[in-house]
C-alpha positions in Angstrom: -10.7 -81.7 7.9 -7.2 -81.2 9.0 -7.0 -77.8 7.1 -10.0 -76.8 9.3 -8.4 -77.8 12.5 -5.0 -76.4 11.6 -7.0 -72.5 10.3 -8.4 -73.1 14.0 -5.2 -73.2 15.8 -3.2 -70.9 13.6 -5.8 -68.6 14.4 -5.5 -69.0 18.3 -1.8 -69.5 17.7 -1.8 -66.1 15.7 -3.0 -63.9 19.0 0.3 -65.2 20.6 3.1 -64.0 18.1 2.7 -66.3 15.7 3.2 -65.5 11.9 1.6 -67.4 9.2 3.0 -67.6 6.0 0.8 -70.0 4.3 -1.3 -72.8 5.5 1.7 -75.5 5.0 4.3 -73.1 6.8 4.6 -71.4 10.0 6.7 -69.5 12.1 6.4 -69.1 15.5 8.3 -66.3 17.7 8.5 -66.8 21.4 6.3 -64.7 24.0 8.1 -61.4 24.1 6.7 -60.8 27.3 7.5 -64.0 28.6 10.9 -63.1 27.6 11.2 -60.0 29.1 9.9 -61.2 32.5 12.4 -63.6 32.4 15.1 -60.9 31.7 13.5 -58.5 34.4 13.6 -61.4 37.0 17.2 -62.4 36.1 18.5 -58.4 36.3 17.1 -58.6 39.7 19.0 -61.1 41.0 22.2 -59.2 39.6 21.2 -56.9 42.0 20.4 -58.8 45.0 23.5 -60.4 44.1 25.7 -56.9 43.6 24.4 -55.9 47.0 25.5 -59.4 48.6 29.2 -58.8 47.1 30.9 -57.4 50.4 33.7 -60.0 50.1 31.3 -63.5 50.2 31.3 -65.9 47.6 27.5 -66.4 46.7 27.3 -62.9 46.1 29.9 -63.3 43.0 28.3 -66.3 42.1 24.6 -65.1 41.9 25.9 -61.9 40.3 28.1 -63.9 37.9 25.1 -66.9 37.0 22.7 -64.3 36.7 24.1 -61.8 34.5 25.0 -64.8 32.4 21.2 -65.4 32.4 20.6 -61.4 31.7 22.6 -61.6 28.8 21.1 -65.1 27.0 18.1 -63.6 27.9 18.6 -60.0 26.1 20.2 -62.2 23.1 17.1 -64.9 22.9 15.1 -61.8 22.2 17.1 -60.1 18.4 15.2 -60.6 15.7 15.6 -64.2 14.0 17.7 -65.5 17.3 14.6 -68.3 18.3 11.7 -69.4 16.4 10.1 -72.7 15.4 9.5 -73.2 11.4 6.8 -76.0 11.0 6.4 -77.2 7.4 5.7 -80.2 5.0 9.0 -81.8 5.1 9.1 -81.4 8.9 10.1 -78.6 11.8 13.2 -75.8 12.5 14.1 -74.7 15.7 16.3 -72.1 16.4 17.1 -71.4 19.9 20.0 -68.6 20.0 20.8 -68.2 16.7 21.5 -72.1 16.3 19.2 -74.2 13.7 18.0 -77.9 14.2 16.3 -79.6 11.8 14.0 -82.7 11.9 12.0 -84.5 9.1 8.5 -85.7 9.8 9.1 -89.0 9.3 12.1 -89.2 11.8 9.8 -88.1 14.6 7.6 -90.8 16.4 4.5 -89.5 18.8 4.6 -86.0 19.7 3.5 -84.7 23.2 3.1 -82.3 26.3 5.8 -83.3 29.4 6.6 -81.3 32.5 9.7 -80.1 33.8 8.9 -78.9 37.3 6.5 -76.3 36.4 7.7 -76.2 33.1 5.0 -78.1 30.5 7.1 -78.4 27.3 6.4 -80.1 24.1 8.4 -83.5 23.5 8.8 -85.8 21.0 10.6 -89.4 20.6 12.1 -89.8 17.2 10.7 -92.7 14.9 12.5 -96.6 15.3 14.9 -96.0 12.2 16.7 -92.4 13.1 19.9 -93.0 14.9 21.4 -89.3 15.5 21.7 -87.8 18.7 22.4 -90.1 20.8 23.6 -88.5 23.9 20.9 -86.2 24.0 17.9 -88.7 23.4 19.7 -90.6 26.5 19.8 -87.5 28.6 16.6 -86.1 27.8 15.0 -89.6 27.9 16.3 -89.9 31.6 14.9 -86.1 32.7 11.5 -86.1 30.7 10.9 -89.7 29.4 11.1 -88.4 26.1 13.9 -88.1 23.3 13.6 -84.5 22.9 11.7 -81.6 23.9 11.2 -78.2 22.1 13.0 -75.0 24.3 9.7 -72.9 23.9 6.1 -73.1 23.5 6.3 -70.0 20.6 3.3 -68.1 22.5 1.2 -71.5 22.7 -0.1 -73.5 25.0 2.3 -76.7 24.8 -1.3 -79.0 24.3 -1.9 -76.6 21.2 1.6 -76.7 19.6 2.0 -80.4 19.9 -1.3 -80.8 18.1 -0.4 -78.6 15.9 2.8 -80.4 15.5 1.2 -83.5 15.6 -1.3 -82.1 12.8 1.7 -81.1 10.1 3.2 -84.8 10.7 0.0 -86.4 10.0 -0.8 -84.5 6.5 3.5 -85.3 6.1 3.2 -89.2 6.5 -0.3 -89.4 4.5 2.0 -88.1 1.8 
């Protein structure tokens, strides 16, 4: 049954950038064009801020923030800067060229949170882990979760948390 229901996603995921390697791994890519609409948007800011510059602060500052933006933007998209590796022993994120691991049987209940406008997948980690402190705090008091994926990789955030949900099921049953 779960092989069924994970063919069934991967298959939706696969329309949205998704490669499959075999049906116990994955690698998902994020929405190119959501990147580049978030690059476009942050380049025209630059601008607005570049024509603002005539001696006024906010003008440096939008110009400054948002060519910072520009460039994490332009970088998030390289080949092999941001994906998310699901697989038996558990999931790999990279976000801009740096890896996090987790095991499957460090994370607790896996779901969909808001951030403004923003629907993210979150997780809480499982009673025994103890690492990351600091951010489980900070993320706990923004989202009331313990951590959060940066991207949805070209799914839906209901879809990739049960498909996330799905790989640490088959995990757990062993």
């Amino acid at each position: 049954m779960w092989l069924s229901r994970l063919k069934r996603l991967s298959l939706r995921a696969d329309r949205r950038s998704v490669s499959v390697l075999t049906t116990s791994e994955q690698i998902l890519r994020p929405s190119p064009w959501k990147q580049g609409l978030a690059l476009l948007v942050s380049l025209v800011f630059v601008t607005i801020g570049v024509l603002l510059m005539d001696g006024s602060w906010e003008g440096w500052l939008a110009t400054g923030f948002f060519g910072l933006c520009s460039v994490t933007f332009v970088v998030t998209m390289l080949p092999g800067a941001s994906y998310l590796r699901l697989h038996q022993d558990g999931f790999e994120m990279r976000a801009l060229f740096r890896t996090t691991h987790f095991k499957w049987s460090d994370i607790g209940d896996i779901g969909v949170t808001s951030v403004n406008l923003n629907k993210m997948v979150a997780f809480n980690f499982a009673a025994h882990y103890r690492g990351h402190n600091r951010g489980r705090a900070v993320a706990r008091g923004l989202t009331g979760w313990e951590g959060a994926l940066p991207n949805t990789y070209g799914m839906s955030a209901r879809d990739l948390a049960a498909l996330m949900t799905t790989y640490r099921d088959r995990a757990m049953r062993g």
